[in-house]
N, C-alpha and C positions, 0 to 999 in steps of 0.2 A: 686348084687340084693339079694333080702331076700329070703328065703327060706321056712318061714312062715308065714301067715297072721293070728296073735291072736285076737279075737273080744270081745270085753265086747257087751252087748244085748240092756238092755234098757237105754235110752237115745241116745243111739250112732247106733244102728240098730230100733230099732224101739219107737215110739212117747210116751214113758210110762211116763214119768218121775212126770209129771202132775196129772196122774192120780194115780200114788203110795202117793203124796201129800196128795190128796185129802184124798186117803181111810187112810195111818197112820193121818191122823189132825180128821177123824172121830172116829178111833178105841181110842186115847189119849181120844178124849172127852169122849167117853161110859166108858172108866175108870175116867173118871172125873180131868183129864189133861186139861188145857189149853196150848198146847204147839203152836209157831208162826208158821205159813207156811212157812213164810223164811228160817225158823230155819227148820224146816222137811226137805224143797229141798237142803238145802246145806249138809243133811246126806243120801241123797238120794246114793246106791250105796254100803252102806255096807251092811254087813247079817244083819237079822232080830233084831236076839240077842244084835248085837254090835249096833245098830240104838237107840233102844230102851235104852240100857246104855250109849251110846252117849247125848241119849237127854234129860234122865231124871236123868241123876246123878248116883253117886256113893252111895248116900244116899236114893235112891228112895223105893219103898216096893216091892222088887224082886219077891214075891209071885204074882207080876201082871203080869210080865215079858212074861208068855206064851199064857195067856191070850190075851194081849195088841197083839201078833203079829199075832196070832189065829183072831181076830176080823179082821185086815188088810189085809188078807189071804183071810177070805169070803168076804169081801168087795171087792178087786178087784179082785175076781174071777167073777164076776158078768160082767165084761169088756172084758173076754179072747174072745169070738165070735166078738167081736169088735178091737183087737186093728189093729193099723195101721204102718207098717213100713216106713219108711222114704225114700223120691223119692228117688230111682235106688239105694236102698240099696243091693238088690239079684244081681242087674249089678254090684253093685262091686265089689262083692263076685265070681263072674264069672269071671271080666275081670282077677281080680286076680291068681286065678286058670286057665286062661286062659295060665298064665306065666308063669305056673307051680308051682305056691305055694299051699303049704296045709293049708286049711283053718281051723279053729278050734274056738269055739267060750269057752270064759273063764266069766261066768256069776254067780251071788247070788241064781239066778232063779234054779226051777229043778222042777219033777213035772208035773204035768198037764200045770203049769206056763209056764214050757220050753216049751212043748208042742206049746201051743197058741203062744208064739213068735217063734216058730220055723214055723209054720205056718203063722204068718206075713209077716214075711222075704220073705219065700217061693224059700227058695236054699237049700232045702236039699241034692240035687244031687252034688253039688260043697263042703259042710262041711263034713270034715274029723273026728270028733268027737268034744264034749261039755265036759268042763271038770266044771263042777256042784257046790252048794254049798254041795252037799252028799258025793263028791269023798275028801273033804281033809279036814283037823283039825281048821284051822282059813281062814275066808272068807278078801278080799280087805280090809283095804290096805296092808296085811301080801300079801308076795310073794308067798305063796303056790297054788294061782287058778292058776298065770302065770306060774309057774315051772312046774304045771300039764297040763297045756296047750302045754309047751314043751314036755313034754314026750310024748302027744296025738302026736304030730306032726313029734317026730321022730328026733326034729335039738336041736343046740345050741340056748343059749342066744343071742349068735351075731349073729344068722342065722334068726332070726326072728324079726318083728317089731309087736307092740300091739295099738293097738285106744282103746279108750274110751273119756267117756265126763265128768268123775268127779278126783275129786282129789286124791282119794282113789283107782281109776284106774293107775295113772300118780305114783303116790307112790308104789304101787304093780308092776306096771313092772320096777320100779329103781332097786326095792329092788331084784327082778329078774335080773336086769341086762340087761332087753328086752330096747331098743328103744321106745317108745312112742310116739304116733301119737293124739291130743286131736283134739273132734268136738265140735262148740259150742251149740251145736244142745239139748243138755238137761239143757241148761241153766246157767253155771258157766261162770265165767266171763274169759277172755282170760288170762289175769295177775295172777288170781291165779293156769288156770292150767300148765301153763311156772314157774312156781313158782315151783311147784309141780313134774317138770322134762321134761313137753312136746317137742320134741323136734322140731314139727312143730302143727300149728293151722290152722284147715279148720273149714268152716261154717257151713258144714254139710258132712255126706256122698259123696253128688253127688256132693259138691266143691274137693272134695278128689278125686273121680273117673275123674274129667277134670283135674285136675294140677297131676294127677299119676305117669307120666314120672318125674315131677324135684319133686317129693317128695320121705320122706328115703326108700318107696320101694326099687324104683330103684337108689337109692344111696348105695355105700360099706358106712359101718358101722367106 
């Protein structure tokens, strides 16, 4: 059985993913971007920084750079009194920790941001620490959120398994060496994140929390 429960936040704990959409497709436009929605939600998940040279190129006018994610920042701060976590997202987190793992969540988010999804959630009493995009040098899908989610938790790479719902999750706990667990629940499709290294796929959360016993929690690694 694992020994740690690693979380990536939005999409995979709580219902953001839609609305970081919306606010980067607003903030590209007030720079005068037309970039696709599609195209946003499938970079949904990295830092700010790397979203932003993801989607505009290597040739883009970097001088917009902190601007572009400054705009998406006030934009969905306007949502944090609203957002909503995902049914029996904090049950999982319980029943988890009920088995004795340390839970730890490994997110882009920090901030008043973590804040508001830490308050979504609403298990702070069961999470053992957040390892930010403030505590380490490169954000998903570089291994360093999950390696620092390791150390929050105390265990090895094989002592621990990680969920998320994007690709850039599934690639950051390879590159860590963690297990990965993907939900479909922020929208990627099931093929790219098995693709990407998942080694099991639920629908959401609360498909995770009923099939717990035959999923890699409690499977040896």
């Amino acid at each position: 059985m694992a020994h740690a429960a690693l979380f990536d936040v939005d999409g995979t704990l709580v219902d953001t993913n839609h609305l970081h959409v919306t606010c980067w497709w607003e903030a590209f436009r007030q720079a005068g971007h037309q970039v696709a929605a599609h195209d946003i939600h499938r970079a949904i998940g990295l830092g700010s920084g790397d979203l932003v040279a993801h989607l505009l190129g290597e040739d883009r006018d970097r001088e917009q750079d902190a601007g572009i994610a400054a705009a998406h920042k006030t934009l969905y701060a306007t949502y944090f009194d609203r957002l909503a976590a995902f049914d029996r997202a904090g049950e999982l987190l319980r029943a988890l920790a009920g088995r004795g793992m340390r839970i730890v969540l490994a997110t882009s988010a920090s901030g008043r941001e973590l804040t508001a999804l830490r308050a979504a959630v609403d298990a702070d009493d069961v999470i053992a620490g957040t390892a930010s995009s403030d505590d380490v040098s490169a954000g998903k899908p570089a291994p360093e959120p999950v390696r620092h989610a390791l150390e929050i938790a105390g265990c090895s790479a094989g002592e621990a398994v990680f969920v998320g719902d994007s690709v850039w999750d599934m690639r950051a706990a390879a590159g860590a060496g963690v297990r990965a667990v993907a939900v479909l629940s922020g929208g990627i499709p099931r093929g790219d994140l098995e693709e990407a290294g998942a080694a099991a796929v639920y629908r959401d959360v609360a498909a995770l929390l009923d099939g717990l016993d035959a999923s890699p929690f409690a499977r040896p690694e």
